[in-house]
KEFI-285311 format. One record per residue (C-alpha): residue number from 1; chain; x, y, z. Coordinates in Angstrom, 1 decimal, padded with zeros to 4 digits. Example, Ala and Ser with C-alpha at 12.3 -4.5 7.8 and 13.67 -1.06 7.14 Angstrom:
2
PT   num   cadena        x        y        z
PT     1        A    012.3   -004.5    007.8
PT     2        A    013.7   -001.1    007.1
This chain:
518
PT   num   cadena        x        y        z
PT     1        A    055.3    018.3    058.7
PT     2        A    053.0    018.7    061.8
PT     3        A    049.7    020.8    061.4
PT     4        A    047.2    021.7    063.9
PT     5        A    044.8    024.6    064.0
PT     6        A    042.5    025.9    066.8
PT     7        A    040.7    029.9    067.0
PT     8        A    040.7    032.9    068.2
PT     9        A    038.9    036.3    067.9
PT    10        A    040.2    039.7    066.6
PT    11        A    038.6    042.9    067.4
PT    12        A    038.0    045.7    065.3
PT    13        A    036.1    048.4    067.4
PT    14        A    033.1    046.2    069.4
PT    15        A    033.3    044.0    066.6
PT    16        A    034.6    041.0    066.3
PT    17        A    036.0    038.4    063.9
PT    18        A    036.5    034.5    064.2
PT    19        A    040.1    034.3    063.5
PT    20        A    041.9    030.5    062.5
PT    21        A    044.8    030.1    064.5
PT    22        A    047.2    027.4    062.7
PT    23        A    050.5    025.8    063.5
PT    24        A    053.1    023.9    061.8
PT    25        A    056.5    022.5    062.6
PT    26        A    059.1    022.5    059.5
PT    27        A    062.5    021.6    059.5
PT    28        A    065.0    025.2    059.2
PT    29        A    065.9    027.1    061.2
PT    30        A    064.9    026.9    065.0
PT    31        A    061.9    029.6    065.9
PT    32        A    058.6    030.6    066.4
PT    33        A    057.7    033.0    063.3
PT    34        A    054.1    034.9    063.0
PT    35        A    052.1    035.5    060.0
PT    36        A    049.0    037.3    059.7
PT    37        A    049.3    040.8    059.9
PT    38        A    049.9    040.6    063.7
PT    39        A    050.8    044.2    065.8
PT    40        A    053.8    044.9    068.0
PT    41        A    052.1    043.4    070.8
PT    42        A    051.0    040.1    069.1
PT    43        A    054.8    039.8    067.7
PT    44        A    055.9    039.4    071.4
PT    45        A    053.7    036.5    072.1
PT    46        A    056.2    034.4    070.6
PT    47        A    058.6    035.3    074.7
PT    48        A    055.7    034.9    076.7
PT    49        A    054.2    031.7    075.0
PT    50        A    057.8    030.3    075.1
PT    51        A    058.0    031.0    078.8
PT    52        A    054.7    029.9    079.7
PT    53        A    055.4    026.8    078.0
PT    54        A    058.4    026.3    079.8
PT    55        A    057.0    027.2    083.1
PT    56        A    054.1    024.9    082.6
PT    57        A    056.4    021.6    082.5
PT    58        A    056.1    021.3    079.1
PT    59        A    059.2    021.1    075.9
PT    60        A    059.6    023.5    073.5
PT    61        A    060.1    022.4    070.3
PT    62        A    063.6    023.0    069.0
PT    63        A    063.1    023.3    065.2
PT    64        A    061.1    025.9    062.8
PT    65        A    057.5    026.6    064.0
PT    66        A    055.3    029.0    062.0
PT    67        A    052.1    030.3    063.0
PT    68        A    049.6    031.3    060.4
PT    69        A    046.4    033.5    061.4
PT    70        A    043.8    033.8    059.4
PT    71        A    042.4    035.8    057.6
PT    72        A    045.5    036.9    056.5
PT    73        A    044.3    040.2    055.5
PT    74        A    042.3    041.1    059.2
PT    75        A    044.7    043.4    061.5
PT    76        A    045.2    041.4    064.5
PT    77        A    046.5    043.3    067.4
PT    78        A    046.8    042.9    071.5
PT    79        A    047.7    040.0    073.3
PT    80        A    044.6    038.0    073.5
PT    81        A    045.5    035.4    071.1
PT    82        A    048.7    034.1    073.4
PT    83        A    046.6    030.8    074.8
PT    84        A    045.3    030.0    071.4
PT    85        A    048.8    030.2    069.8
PT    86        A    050.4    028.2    073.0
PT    87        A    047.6    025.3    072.3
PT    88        A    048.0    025.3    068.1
PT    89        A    051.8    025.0    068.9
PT    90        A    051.6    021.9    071.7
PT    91        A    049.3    020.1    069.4
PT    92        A    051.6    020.4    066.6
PT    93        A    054.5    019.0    068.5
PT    94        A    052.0    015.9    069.7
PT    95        A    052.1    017.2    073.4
PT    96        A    048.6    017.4    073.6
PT    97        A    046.2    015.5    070.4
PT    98        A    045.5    017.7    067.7
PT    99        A    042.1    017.0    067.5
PT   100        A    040.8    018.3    070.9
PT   101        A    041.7    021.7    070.5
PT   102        A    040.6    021.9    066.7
PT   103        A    036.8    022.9    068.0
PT   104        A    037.7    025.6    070.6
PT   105        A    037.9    029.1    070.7
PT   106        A    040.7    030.0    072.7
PT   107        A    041.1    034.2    074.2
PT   108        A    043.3    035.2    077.4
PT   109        A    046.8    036.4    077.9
PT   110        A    049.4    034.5    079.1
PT   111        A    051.8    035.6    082.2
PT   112        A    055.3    034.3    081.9
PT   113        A    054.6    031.7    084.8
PT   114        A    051.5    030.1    082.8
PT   115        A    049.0    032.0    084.3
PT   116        A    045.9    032.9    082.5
PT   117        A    045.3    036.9    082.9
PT   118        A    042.1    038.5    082.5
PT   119        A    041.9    040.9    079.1
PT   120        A    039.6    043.6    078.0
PT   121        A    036.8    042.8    075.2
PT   122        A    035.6    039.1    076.5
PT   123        A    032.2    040.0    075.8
PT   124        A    032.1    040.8    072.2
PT   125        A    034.9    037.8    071.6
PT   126        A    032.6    035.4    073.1
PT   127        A    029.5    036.8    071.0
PT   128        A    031.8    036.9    067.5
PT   129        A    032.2    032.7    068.5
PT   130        A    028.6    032.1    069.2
PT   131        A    027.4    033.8    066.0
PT   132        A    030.3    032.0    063.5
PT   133        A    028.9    028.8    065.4
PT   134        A    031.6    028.3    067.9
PT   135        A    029.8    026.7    070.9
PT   136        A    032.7    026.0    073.0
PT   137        A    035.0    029.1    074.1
PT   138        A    038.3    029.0    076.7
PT   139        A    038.5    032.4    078.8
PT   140        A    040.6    033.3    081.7
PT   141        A    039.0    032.4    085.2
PT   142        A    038.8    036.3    086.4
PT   143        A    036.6    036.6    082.8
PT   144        A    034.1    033.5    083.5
PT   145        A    031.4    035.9    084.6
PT   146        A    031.2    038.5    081.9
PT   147        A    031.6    035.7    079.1
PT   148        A    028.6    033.5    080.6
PT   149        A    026.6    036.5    079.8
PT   150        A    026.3    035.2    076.2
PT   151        A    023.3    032.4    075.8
PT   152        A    023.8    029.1    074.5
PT   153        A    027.7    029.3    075.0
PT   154        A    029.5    026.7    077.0
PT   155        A    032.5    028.7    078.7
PT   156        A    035.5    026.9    080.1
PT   157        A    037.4    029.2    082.8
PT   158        A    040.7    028.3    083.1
PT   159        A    043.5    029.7    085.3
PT   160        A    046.6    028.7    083.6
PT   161        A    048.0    026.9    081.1
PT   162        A    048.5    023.8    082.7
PT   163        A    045.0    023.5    083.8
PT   164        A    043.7    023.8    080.4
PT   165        A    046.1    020.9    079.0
PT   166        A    044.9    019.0    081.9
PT   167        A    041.5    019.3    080.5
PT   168        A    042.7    019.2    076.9
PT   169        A    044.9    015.6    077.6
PT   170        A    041.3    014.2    080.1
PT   171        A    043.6    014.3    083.6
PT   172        A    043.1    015.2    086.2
PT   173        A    043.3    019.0    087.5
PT   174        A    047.1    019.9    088.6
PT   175        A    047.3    019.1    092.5
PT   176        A    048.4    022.8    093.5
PT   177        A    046.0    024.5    091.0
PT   178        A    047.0    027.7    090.3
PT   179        A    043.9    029.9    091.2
PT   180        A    044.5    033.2    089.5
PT   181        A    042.6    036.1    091.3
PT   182        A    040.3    038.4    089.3
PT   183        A    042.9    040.7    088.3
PT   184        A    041.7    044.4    087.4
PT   185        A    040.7    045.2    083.8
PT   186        A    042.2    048.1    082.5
PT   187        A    041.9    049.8    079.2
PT   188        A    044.3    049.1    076.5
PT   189        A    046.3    052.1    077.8
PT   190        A    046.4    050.6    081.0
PT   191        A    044.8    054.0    082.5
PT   192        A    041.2    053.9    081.6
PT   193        A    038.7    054.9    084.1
PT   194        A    036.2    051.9    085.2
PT   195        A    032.5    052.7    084.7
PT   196        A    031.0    054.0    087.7
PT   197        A    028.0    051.9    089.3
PT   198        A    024.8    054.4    089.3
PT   199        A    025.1    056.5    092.8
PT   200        A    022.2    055.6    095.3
PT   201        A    022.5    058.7    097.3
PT   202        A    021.2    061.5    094.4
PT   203        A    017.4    062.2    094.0
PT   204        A    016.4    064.5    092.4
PT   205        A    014.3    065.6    095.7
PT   206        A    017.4    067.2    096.3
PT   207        A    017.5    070.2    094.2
PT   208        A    015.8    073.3    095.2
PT   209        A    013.0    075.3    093.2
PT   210        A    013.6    074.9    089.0
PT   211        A    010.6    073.8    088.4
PT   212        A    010.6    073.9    084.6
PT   213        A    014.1    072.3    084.6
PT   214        A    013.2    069.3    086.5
PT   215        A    010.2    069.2    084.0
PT   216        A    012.4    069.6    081.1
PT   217        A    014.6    066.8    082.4
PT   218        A    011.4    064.5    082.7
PT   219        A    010.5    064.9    079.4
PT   220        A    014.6    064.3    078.5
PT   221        A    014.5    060.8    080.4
PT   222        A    011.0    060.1    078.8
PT   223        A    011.6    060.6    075.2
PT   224        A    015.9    060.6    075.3
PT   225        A    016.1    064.0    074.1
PT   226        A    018.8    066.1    074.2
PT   227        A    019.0    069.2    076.5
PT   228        A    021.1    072.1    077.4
PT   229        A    021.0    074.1    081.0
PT   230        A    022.2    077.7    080.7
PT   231        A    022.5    079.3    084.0
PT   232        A    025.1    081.5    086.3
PT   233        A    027.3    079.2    089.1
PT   234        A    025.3    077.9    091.8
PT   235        A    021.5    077.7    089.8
PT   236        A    022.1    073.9    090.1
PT   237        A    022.9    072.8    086.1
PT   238        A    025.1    070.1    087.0
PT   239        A    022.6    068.8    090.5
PT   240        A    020.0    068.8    087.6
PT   241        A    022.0    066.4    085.0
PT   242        A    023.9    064.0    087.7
PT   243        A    020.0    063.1    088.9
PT   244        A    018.8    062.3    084.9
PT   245        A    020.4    058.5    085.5
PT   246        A    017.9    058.4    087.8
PT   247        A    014.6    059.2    085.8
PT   248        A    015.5    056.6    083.7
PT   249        A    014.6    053.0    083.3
PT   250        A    017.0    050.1    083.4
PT   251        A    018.7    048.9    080.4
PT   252        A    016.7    046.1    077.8
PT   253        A    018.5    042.9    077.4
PT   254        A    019.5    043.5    074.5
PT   255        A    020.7    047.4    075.1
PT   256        A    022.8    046.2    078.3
PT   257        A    024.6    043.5    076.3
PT   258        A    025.3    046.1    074.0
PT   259        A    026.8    048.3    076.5
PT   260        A    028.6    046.1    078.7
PT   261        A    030.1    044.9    074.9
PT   262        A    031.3    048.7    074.9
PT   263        A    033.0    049.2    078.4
PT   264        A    034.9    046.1    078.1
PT   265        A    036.2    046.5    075.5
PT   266        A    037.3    049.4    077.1
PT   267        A    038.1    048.0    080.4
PT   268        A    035.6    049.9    082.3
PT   269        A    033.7    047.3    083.2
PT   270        A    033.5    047.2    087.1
PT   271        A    035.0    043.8    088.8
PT   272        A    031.8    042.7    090.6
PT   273        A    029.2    043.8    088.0
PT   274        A    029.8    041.9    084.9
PT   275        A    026.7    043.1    083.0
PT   276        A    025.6    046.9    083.2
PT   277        A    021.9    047.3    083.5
PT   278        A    021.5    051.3    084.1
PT   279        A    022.0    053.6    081.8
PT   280        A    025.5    054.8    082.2
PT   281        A    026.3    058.6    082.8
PT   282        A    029.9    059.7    081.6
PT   283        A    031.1    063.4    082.2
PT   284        A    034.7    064.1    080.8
PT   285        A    036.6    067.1    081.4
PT   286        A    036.9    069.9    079.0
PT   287        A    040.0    069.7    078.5
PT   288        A    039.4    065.9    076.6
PT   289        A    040.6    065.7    072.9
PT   290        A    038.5    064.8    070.0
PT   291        A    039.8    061.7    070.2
PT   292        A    038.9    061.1    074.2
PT   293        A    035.2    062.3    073.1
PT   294        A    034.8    060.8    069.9
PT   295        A    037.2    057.8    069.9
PT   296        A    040.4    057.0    068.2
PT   297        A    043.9    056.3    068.9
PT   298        A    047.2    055.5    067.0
PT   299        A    048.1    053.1    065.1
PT   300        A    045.8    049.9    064.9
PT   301        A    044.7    050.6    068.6
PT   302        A    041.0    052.6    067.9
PT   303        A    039.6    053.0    071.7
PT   304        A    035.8    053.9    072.3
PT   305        A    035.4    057.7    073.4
PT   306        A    033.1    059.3    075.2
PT   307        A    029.9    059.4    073.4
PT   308        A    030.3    055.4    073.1
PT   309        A    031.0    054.9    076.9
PT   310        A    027.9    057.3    077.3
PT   311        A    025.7    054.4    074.8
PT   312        A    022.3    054.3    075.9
PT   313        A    022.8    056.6    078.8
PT   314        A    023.9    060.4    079.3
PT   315        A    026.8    062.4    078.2
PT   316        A    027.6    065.3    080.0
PT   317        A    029.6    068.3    079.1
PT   318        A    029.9    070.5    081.6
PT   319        A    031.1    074.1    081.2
PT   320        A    030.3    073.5    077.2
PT   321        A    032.3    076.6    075.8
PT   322        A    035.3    075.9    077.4
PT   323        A    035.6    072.8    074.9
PT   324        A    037.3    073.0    072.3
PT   325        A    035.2    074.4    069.3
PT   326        A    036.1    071.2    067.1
PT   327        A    035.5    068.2    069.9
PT   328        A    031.6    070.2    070.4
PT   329        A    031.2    070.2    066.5
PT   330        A    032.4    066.4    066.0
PT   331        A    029.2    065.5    068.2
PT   332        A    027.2    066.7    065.2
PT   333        A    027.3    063.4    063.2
PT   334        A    027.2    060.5    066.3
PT   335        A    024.0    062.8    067.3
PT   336        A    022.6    062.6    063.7
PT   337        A    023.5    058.8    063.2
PT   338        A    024.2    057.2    066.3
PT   339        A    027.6    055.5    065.9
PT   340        A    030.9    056.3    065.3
PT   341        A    032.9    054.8    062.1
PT   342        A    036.9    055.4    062.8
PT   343        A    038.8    055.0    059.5
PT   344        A    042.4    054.1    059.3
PT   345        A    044.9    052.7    056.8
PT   346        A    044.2    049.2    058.2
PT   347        A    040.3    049.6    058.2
PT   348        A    037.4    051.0    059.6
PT   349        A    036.0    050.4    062.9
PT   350        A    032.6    051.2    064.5
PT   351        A    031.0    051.8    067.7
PT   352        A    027.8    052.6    069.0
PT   353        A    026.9    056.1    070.2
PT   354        A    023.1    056.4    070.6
PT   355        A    023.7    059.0    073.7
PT   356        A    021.4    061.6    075.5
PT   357        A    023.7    065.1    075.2
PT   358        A    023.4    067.4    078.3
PT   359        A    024.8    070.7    078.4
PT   360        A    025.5    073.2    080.9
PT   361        A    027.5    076.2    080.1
PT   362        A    027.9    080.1    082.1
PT   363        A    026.4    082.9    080.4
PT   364        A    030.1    084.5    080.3
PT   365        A    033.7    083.8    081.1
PT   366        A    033.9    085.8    084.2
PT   367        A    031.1    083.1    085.9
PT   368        A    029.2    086.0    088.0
PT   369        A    027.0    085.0    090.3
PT   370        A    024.9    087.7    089.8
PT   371        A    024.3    089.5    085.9
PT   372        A    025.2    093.2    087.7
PT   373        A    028.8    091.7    088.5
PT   374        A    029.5    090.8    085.4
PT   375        A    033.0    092.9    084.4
PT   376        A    032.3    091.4    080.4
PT   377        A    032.6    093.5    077.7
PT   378        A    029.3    092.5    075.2
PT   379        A    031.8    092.1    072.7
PT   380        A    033.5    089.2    075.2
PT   381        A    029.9    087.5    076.1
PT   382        A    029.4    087.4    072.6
PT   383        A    032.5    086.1    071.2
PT   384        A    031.9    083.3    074.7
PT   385        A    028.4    082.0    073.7
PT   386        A    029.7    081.5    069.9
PT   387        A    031.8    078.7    071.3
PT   388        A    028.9    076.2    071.0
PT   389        A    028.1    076.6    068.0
PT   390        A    024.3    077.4    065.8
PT   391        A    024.4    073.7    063.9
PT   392        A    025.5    072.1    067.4
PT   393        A    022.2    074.3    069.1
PT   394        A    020.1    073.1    066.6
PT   395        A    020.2    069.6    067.2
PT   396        A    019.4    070.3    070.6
PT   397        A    015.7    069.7    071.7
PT   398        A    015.2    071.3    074.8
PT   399        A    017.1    074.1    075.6
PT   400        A    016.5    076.2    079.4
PT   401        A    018.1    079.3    080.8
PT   402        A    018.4    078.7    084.6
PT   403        A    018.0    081.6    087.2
PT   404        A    019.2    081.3    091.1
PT   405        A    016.1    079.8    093.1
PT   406        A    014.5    082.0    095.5
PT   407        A    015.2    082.4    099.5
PT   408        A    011.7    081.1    099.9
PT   409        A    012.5    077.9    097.7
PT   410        A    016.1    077.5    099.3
PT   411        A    014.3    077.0    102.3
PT   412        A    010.6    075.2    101.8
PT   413        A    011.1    073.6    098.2
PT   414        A    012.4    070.2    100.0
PT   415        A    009.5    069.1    101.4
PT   416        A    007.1    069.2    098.0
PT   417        A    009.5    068.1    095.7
PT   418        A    009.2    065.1    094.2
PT   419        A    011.6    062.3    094.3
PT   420        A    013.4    060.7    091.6
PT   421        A    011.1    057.3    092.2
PT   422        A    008.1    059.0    091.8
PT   423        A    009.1    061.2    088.5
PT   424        A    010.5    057.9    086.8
PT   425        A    007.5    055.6    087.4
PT   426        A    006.0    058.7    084.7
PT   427        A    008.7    058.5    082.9
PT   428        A    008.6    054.8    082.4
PT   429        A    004.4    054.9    081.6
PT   430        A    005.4    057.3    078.8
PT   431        A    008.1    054.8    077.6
PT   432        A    005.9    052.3    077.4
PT   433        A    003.0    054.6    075.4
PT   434        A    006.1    055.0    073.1
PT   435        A    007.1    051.4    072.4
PT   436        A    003.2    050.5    072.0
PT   437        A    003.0    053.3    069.6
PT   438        A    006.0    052.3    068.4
PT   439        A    005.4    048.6    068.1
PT   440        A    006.8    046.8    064.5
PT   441        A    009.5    049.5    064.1
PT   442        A    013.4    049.3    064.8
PT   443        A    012.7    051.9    067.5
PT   444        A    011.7    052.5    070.8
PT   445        A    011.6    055.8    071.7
PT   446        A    010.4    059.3    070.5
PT   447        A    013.9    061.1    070.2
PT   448        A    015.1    058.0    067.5
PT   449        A    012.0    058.6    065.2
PT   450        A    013.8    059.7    061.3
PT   451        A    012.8    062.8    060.5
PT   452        A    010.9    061.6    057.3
PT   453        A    008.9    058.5    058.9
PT   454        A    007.6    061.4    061.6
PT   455        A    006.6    063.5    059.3
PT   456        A    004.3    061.1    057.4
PT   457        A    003.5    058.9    059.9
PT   458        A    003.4    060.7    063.4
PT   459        A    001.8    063.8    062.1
PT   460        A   -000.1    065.8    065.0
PT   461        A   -003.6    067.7    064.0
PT   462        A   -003.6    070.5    061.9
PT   463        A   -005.0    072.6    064.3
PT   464        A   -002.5    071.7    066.7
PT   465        A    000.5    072.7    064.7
PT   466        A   -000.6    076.3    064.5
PT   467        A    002.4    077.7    067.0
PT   468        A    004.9    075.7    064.2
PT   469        A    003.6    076.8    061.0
PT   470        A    003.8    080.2    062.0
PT   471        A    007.4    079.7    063.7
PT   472        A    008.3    078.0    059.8
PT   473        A    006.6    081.2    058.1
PT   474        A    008.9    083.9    060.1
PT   475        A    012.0    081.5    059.8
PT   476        A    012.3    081.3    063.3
PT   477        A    011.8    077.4    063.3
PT   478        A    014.2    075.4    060.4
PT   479        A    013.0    071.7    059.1
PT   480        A    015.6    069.9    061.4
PT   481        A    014.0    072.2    064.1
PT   482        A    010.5    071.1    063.3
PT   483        A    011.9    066.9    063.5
PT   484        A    012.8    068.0    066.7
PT   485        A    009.6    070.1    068.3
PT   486        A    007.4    066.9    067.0
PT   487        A    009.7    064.8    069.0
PT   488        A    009.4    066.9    072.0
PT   489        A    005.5    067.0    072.0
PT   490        A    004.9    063.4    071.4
PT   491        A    006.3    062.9    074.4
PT   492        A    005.2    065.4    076.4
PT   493        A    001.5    063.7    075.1
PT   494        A    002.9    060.8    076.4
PT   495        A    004.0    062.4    080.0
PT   496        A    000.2    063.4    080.2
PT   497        A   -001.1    060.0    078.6
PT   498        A   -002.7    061.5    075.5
PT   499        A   -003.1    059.4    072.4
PT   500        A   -001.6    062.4    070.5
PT   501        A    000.2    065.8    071.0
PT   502        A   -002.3    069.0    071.4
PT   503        A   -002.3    072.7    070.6
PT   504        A   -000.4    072.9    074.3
PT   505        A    001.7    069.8    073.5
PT   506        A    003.2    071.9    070.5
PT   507        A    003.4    074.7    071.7
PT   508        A    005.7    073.8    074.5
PT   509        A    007.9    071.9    072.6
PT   510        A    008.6    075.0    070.5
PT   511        A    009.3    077.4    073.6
PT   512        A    011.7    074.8    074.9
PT   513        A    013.4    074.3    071.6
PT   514        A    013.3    077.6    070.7
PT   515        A    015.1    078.9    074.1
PT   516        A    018.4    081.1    073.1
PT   517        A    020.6    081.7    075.5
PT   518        A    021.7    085.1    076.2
């Protein structure tokens, strides 16, 4: 019998696992056979690997070949494990030696010609390697740039399968290389949006009067809270949340490795920017499912949704009642805890969802521009606002009801409002007060504070928490609400570069938390 062994790496979510790729040759009867728990797609490696093979000048051998991946238990799925299984199965037939594959881990698809094409989920592949101690990784050529991203990795780009024996048997390169062109990265549905780059044409110069929103939307960027923007058509709810991106600083090291893990696994990740360094802004329809939102899928294929695309950046719902009432209410728990855990027969799988919610939303079906033409019954309006939900509005830290700017504003606003540049160099002063402040604890801004380290630790004055006592005494304020109104004022303190929040610092939080809409 003829053994040789090489890796791979399964995904489950934005996780991934080191996974030992071994192959024998038996005498029986003639075949390739799979073992490991593999999917539907993994099953029909065993055609393309045979083709490649073939196409890559090489013999395949004619008697029983089993391929074992371990763990045996781990659900491996996708097609990403086709090289590593084409290399385990030449080095147990001696085509190439078994020993120069067996420190490698191997990830790419194979075309039927040999080629090597580029897959989804590089990133957190190469990462899984690097931290089981795998130093040496073989990715497809169009996927050189997102998997160099990972430090202290040595990344061989390859573009088919006969280059890499080339390398594997120490020849020289094939004289007519095949140079594979960066193919596009789709989703595992083949149909997923890529991630947009931020837009360079918005500022937030641009929108007329709404002074208190554009002050509410500082203090969103400065302390990542959540807000909602209630408003008839035109009052300029969605100009306001498309210019939040760009209040905000540029993603940490360590935040835009975590969200460039996200989108590609996704396949969003866009073909000349391998790592994402703004906060990324994601606005689904409201048609999207629960699942679109919140992530899922059939079978052993769990896809990131919505609030994990949105990961350190902005999700935005526009026209929020015309959601579905159970997609608005399954953003209660990634808002509370800041991931997502999908749990199927196979297992469970996680992804990060540490987002910044906006809202926007009519105050009735009809959309009136103006409340005197609205033809809704109060019975309707009602029955309309009730969509998003109480439990959803409380976790909601700033919430504004928007009226039409002015003629006056329409026409002279432009030229003393201030640009996006000069609102986010506040912004990013106050973010810094934060992470000073902050400093020796796992977080780094206001909004991600736990409700019982901010009570005991980031306590304002008594005598500036007069406003909240009193909204506690009438009921008007409940304890999640008060988590929330402490957030708010720290960072407005830290807007206006106080040590800690005031009397005025309270008190403003409150009004903008406690905001119905009506």
């Amino acid at each position: 019998m003829t053994l040789a062994k090489t890796r791979s790496v399964s995904l489950v979510g934005v996780d991934g696992f080191v996974v030992d790729v071994e192959a024998a040759i038996t005498s029986g009867v003639p075949g390739l056979h799979l073992v490991g728990l593999p999917d539907a797609a993994l099953n029909e490696a065993r055609d393309r690997v045979r083709a490649a093979i073939y196409n890559s000048g090489e013999d395949w051998p004619n008697r029983h070949v089993t391929v074992s991946l371990f763990p045996a238990s781990l659900p491996k799925k996708g097609s990403t494990f086709d090289i590593a299984i084409a290399i385990a199965l030449l080095a147990a037939a001696e085509a190439i030696p078994p020993f120069s594959c067996a420190g490698l881990t191997l990830v790419g698809e194979l075309g039927l010609d040999g080629r090597m094409r580029a897959i989804p989920g590089v990133l957190p592949a190469v990462l899984a390697s690097a931290n089981a101690g795998c130093q040496t990784v073989v990715v497809p050529r169009a996927n050189a740039a997102e998997a160099r991203l990972v430090p202290d990795v040595e990344v061989v780009p390859v573009a088919s399968l006969r280059e890499l024996l080339c390398l594997l048997r120490d020849e020289p390169p094939p004289t007519e290389e095949e140079h594979s062109e960066p193919s596009p990265q789709y989703g595992m549905d083949g149909l997923t949006p890529r991630c947009p780059d931020r837009r360079t044409d918005l500022n937030l110069a641009d929108v007329r009067g709404q002074a208190e929103a554009r002050r509410a939307l500082e203090i969103s960027a400065a302390g990542g809270h959540h807000l909602f923007f209630s408003g008839p058509p035109g009052c300029g709810k969605t100009m306001l949340a498309e210019r939040l991106p760009t209040l905000m600083p540029p993603l940490e090291p360590g935040a835009a490795l975590e969200v460039t893990a996200i989108h590609s696994v996704a396949g969003t990740l866009p073909p000349d920017q391998p790592m994402i360094t703004n906060p990324p802004f994601h606005a689904p329809h409201h048609t999207a499912t629960r699942a679109a939102i919140v992530g899922g899928g059939s079978g052993r294929v769990l896809r990131p949704g919505a609030v994990s695309l949105a990961h350190r950046g902005i999700l935005f719902l526009d026209e929020a009642p015309e959601f579905h009432g159970g997609v608005l209410d399954a953003l209660r728990q990634p808002l509370e805890e800041g991931e997502v855990r999908l749990s199927r027969v196979e297992g469970t799988a996680r992804f990060p969802a540490r987002f910044t919610l906006v809202l926007a939303a009519n105050p009735c079906p009809c959309a009136a521009a103006k409340q005197m033409d609205c033809s809704c019954a109060p019975g309707v309006r009602r029955k309309y606002i009730s969509r998003v939900s109480g439990p959803l509005l409380d976790r909601i830290d700033l919430k504004l009801e928007l009226t039409p700017a002015s003629r006056a504003e329409l026409r002279y606003d432009l030229e003393f409002a201030e640009s996006s540049d000069v609102v986010a160099e506040r912004v990013l002063n106050a973010r810094d007060r934060a992470v000073k402040r902050l400093s020796g604890t796992p977080w780094r801004t206001n909004s991600e504070i736990p409700g019982p380290e901010l009570r005991r630790h980031f306590t304002p004055p008594g005598e500036a928490m007069h406003a909240a006592d009193e909204a506690l005494q009438k009921g008007t304020l409940s304890a999640r609400g008060l988590d929330r109104v402490l957030r708010v004022a720290w960072t407005i303190a830290d807007l206006a570069d106080r040590n800690e929040p005031g009397e005025d610092d309270v008190g403003g939080a409150l009004a903008l938390w406690n905001s119905r809409w009506t």
